[in-house]
VEXNU-243206 format. One record per residue (C-alpha): residue number from 1; z negated, x, y. Coordinates in nm, 4 decimals. Last residue first. Layout:
{NUM; {Z; X; Y}},
...
***
This chain:
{266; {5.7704; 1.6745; 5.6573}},
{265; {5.6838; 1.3416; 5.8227}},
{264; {5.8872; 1.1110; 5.5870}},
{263; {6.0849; 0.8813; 5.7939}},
{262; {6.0214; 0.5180; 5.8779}},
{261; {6.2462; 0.2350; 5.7817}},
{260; {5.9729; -0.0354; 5.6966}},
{259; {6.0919; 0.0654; 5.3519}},
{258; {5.9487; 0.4032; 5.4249}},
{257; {5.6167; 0.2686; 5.5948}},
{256; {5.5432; 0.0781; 5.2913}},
{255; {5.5882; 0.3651; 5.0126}},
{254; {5.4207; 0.6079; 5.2338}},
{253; {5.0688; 0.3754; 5.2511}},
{252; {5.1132; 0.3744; 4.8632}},
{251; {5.1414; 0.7475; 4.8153}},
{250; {4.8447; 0.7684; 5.0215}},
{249; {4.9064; 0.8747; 5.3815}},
{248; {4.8263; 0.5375; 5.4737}},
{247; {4.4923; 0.4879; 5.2303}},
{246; {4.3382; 0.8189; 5.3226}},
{245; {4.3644; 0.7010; 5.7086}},
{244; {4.1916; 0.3778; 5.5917}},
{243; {3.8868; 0.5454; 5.3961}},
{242; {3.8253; 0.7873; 5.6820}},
{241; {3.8090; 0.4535; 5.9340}},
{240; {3.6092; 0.2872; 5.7122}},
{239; {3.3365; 0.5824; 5.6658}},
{238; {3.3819; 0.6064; 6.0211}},
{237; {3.2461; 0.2416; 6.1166}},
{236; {3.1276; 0.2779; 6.4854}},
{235; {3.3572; 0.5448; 6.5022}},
{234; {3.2662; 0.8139; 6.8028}},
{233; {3.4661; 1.1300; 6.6701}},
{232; {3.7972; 0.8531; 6.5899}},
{231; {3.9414; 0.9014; 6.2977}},
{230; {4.3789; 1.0265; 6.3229}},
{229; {4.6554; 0.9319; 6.3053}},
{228; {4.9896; 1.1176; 6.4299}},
{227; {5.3216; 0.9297; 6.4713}},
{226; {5.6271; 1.1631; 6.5352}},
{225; {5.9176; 1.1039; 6.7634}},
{224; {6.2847; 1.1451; 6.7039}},
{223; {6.6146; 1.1921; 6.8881}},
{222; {6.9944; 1.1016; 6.8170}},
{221; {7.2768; 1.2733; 7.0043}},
{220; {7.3845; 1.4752; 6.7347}},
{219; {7.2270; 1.2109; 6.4267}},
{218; {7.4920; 0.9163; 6.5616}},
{217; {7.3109; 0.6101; 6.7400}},
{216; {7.3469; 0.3355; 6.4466}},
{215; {7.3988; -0.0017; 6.6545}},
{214; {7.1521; -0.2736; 6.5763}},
{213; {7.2559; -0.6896; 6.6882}},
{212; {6.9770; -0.8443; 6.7203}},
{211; {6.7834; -1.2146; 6.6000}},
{210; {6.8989; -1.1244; 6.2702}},
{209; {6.6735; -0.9339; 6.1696}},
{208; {6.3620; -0.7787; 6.3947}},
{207; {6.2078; -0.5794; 6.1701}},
{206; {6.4857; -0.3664; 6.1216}},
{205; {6.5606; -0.3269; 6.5056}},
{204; {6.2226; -0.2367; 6.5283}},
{203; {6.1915; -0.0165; 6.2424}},
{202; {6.4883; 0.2050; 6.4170}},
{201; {6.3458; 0.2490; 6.7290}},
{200; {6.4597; 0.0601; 6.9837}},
{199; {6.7022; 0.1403; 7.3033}},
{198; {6.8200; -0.2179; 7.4983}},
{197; {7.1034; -0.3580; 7.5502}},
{196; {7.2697; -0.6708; 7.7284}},
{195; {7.0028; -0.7723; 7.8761}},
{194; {6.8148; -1.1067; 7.9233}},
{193; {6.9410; -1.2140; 7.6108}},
{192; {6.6218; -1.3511; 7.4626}},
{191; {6.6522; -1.1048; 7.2019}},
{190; {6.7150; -0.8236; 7.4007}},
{189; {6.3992; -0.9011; 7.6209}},
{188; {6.1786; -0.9275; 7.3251}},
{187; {6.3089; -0.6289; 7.2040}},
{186; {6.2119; -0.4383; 7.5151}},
{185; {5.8312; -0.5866; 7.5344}},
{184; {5.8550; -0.5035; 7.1538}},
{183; {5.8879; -0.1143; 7.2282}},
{182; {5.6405; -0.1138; 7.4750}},
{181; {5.5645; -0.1929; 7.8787}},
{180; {5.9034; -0.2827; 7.9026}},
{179; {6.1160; -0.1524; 8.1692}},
{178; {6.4115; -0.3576; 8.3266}},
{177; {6.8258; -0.3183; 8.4681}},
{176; {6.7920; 0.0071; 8.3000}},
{175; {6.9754; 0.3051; 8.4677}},
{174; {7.1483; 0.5068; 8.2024}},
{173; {7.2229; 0.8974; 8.2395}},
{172; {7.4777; 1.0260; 7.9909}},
{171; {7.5022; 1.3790; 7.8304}},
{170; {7.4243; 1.2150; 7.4582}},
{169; {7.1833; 1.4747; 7.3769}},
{168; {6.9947; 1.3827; 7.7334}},
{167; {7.0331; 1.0250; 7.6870}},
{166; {6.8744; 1.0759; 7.3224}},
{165; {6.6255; 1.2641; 7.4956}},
{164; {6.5472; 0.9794; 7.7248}},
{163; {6.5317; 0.7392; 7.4857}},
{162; {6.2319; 0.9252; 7.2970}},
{161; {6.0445; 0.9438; 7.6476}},
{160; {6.0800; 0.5885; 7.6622}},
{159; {5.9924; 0.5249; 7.3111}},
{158; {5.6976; 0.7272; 7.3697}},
{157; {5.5698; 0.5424; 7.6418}},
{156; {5.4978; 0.7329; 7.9766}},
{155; {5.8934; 0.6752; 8.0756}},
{154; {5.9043; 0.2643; 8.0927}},
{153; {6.0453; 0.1429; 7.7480}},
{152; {6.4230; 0.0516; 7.8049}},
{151; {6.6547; -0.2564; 7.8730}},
{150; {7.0213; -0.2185; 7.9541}},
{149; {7.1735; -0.4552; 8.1575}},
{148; {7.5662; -0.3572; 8.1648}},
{147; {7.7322; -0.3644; 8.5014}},
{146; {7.8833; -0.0759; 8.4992}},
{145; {7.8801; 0.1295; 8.2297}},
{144; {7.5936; 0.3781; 8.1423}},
{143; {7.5025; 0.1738; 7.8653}},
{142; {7.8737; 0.2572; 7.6317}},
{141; {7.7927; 0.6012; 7.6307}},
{140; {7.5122; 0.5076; 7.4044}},
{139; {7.8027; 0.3781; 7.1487}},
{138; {7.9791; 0.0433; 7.0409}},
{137; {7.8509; -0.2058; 7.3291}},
{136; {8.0752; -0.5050; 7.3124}},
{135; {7.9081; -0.6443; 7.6611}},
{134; {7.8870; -0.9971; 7.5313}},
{133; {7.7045; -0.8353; 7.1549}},
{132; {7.6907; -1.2006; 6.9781}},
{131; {7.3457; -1.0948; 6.8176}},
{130; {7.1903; -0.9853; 7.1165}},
{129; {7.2193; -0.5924; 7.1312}},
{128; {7.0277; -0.3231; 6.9759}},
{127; {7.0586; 0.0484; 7.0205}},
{126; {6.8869; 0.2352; 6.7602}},
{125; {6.6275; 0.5051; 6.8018}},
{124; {6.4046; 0.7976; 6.5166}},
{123; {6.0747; 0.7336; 6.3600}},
{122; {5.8566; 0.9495; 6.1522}},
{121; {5.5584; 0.9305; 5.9714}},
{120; {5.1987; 1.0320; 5.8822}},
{119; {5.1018; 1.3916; 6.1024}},
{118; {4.8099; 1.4364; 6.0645}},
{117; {4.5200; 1.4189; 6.3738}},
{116; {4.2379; 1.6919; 6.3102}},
{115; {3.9543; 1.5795; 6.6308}},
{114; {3.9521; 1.2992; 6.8586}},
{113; {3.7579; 1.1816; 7.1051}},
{112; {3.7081; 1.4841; 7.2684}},
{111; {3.9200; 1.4154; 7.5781}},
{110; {4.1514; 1.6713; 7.4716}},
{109; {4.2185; 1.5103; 7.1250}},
{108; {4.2699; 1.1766; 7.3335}},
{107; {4.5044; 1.3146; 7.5582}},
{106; {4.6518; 1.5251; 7.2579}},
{105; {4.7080; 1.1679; 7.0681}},
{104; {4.9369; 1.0529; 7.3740}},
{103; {5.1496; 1.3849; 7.3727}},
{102; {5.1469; 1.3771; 6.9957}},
{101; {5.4001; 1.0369; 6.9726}},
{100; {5.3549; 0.6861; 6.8491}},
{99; {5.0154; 0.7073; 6.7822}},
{98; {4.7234; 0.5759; 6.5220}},
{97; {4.4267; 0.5918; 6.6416}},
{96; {4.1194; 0.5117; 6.4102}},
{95; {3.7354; 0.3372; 6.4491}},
{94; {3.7767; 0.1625; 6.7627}},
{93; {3.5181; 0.1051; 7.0825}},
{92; {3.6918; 0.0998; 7.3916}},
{91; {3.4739; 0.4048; 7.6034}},
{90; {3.7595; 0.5010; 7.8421}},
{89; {3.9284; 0.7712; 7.6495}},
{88; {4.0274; 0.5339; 7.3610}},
{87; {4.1512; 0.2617; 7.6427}},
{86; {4.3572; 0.5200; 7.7986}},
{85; {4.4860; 0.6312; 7.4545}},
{84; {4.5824; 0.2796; 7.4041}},
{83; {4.7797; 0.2446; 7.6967}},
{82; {4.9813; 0.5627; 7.6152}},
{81; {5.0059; 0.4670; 7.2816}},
{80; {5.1959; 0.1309; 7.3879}},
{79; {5.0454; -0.1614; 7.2118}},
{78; {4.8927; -0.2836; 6.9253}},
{77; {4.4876; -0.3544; 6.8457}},
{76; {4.4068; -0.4280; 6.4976}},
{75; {4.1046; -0.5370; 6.3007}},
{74; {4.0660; -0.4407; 5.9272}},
{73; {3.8095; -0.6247; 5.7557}},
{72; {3.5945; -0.4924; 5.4610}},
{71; {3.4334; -0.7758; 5.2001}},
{70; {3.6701; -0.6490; 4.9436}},
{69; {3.8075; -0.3553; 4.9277}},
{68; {4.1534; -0.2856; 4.7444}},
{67; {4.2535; -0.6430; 4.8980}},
{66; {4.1260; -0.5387; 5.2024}},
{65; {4.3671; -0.2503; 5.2144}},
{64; {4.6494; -0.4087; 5.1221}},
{63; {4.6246; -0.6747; 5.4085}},
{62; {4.5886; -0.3569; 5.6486}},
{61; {4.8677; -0.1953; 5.4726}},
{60; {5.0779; -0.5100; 5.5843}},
{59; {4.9867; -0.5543; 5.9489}},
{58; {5.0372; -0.1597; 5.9094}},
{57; {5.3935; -0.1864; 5.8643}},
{56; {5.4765; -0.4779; 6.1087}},
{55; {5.2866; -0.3860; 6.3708}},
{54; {5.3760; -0.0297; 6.3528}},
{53; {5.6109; 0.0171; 6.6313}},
{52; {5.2841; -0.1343; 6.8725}},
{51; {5.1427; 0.1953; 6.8304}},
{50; {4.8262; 0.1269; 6.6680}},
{49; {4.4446; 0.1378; 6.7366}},
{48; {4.2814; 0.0386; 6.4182}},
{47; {3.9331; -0.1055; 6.3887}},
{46; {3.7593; -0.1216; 6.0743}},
{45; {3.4693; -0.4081; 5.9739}},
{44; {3.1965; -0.3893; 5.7476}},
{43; {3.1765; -0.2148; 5.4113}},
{42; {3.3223; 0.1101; 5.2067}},
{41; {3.1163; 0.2592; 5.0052}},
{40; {3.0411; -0.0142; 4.7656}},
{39; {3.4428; 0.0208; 4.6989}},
{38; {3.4419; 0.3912; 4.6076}},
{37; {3.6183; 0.6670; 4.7617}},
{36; {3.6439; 0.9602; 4.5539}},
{35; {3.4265; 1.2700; 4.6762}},
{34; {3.2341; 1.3572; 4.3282}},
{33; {3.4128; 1.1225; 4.0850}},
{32; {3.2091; 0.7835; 4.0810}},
{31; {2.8806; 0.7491; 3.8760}},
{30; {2.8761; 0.4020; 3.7267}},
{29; {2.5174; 0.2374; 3.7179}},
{28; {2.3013; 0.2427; 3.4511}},
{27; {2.1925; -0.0557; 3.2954}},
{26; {2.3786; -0.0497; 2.9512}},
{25; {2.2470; 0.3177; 2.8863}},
{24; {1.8675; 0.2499; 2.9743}},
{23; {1.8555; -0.0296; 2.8012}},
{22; {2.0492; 0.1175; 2.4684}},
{21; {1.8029; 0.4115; 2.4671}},
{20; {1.4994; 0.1665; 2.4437}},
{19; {1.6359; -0.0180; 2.1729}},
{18; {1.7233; 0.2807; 1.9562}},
{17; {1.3095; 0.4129; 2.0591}},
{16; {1.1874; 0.0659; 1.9744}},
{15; {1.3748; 0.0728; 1.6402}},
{14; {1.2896; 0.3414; 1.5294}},
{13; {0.8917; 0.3187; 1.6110}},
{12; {0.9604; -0.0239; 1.4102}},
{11; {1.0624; 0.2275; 1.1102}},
{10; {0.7770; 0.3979; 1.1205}},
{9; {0.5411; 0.1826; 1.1000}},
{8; {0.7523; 0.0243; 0.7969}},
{7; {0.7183; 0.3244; 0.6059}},
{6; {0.3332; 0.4374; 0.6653}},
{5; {0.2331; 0.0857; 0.5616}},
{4; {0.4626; 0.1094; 0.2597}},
{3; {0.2913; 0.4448; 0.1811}},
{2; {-0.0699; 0.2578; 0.2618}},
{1; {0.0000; 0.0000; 0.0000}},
***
């Protein structure tokens, strides 16, 4: 009797220690690879200072980025990078930059806002026209004419300072008949037919369909302008903001800007 005693004793010891080792396994909680992102890490709300030439693209990645972590909202602010560095270096609280052109992002760099922009895409111009094209415009010598309205971006905006240089290569001088404040300002204004031109970039003219008319400017006279991003040094929500600029110069974040019709940065 006291061998079967011994045996079962020691058998329940067994079976506590098994069970014991099973708790503690089941009810531990997944340890992430050292660095990687996870989605408990990420929380609250990220704001995103955008050229206005992103709208469409980043309207998008912002979508997929919720989706890939939920409970985190991305909040947008578009407009001319110049206006938005302005805002940056006046205290308007945002969590990334994302610019049309370096000059803008140096002001904000400078200003110590910023710190270690990359480089995430490219974008090159198009002329666009109303649909119906009334002043048969064919080439960028074709908007120095007489008497055709050409819109542009006003000079501090990138895609003003990009039109310029395409002027430049193309050995023509245009005077617009109007400025917009961005590059949508300027579509908007071709597609109402108020003009009879205006300079885009590419993605615009994509993005906007059929309501314009795009005319391929030829590479020799054509002229490009990088888009830098970068977190901001006072983020309310860095951790976000880190987590976002990962996410556009993912392989994903790439894929969508490409078929928006940007170029690869390299």
């Amino acid at each position: 009797m006291r061998t079967r005693s011994k045996f079962w004793a020691l058998c329940a010891l067994l079976c506590a220690l098994l069970v014991g080792c099973g708790s503690d396994t089941d009810n531990a909680s997944p340890v992430a690879p050292s660095g990687a992102p996870t989605t408990q890490s990420v929380t609250g709300t990220v704001t995103v200072f955008a050229a206005s030439s992103l709208t469409e693209s980043f309207t998008e990645l912002g979508k997929q980025f919720e989706t890939a972590h939920p409970g985190v909202t991305v909040k947008f602010n578009f407009g001319a990078s110049s206006a938005l560095a302005t805002q940056i270096n006046q205290g308007a609280p945002a969590d990334v930059f994302a610019s049309a052109s370096p000059a803008n992002m140096t002001t904000v760099v400078d200003a110590g806002q910023a710190a270690n922009p990359t480089t995430f895409a490219k974008n090159t111009m198009e002329i666009v026209t109303p649909p119906n094209n009334p002043a048969n415009i064919a080439s960028v010598a074709d908007l120095a004419k007489p008497g055709v309205k050409v819109a542009l971006c006003q000079a501090q905006v990138p895609c003003g300072a990009t039109a310029a240089k395409v002027f430049s290569n193309a050995g023509v001088t245009v005077t617009p008949k109007t400025y917009g404040a961005d590059v949508k300002g300027v579509l908007t204004t071709v597609e109402l037919g108020e003009v009879d031109a205006g300079v885009v970039y590419v993605t615009d003219a994509q993005a906007a369909g059929a309501k314009v008319k795009g005319i391929e400017i030829p590479k020799e006279q054509n002229a490009s302008t990088s888009y830098p991003i970068a977190v901001l040094t006072k983020a309310p929500n860095s951790r976000a903001g880190q987590a976002f600029t990962a996410f556009i110069l993912s392989p994903s974040g790439q894929a969508v800007l490409t078929k928006a019709g940007f170029s690869s940065p390299s």
